[in-house]
Structure formats: structure tokens, C-alpha cells
C-alpha positions in Angstrom: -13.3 -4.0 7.2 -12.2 -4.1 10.5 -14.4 -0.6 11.6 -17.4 -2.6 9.9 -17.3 -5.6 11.7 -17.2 -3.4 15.1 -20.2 -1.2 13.9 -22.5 -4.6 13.3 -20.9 -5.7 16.7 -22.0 -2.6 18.5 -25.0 -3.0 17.3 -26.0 -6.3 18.0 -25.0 -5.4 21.8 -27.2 -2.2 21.8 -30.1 -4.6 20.7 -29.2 -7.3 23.1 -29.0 -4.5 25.7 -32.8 -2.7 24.5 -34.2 -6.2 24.2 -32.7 -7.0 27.8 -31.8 -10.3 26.0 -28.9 -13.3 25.7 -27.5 -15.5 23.8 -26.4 -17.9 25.8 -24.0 -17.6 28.9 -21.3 -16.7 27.5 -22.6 -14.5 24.3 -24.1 -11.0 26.2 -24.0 -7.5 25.6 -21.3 -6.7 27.4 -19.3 -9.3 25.2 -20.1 -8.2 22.0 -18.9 -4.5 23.4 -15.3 -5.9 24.2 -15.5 -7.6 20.7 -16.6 -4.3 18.9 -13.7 -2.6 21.0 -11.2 -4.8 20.3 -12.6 -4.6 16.7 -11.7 -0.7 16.7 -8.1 -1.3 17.8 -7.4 -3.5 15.2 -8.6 -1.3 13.2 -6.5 1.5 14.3 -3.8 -0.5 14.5 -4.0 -1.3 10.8 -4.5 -5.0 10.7 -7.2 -5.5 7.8 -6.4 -2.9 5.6 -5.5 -4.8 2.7 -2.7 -2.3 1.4 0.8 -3.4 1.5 3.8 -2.0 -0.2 7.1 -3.9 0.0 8.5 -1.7 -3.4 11.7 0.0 -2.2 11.6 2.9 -4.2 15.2 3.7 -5.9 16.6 6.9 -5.8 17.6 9.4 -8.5 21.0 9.1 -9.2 
């Protein structure tokens, strides 16, 4: 979920950047690229996943 959220942030810079537009002061290309990388190390990092397993698995005796 993570890796999508970064995709349609990269993207949204890369037209910012084409259209040589803002969104404000604050909101620019350059933003939305340090949100789309910090988006991929979240990702990597495994927040967002979804898939937890706290089962301890018991041995064979």
C-alpha cells in the first residue's frame, strides 16, 4: 500500500514538475519527491504490510 501511495506521489511531482506548477508554498515538486521517498522506506521497512504473525509455533516433541 505503502509502494502505491509513493507511485501516485511521484507522479503528481513529475506533473507538477512538466506543468512547471505549485500548489501553494509549501506543496511543490520537490515535496511530493521527499514524500514519495519517504513513502518507499516505509515500505521497505515493512510498515503497511498488513501481515502479522504473533503464533509461536510449538515444537515436535
Amino acid at each position: 500500500m505503502m509502494a502505491i501511495a509513493a507511485a501516485v506521489s511521484f507522479g503528481l511531482a513529475l506533473l507538477l514538475d512538466l506543468t512547471d506548477t505549485t500548489l501553494g508554498d509549501t506543496v511543490t515538486a520537490g515535496t511530493l519527491t521527499t514524500l514519495g521517498l519517504l513513502l518507499i522506506a516505509l515500505h521497505l521497512a515493512g510498515v503497511g504490510t498488513g501481515t502479522r504473525s504473533l503464533k509461536w509455533r510449538r515444537g515436535r516433541r
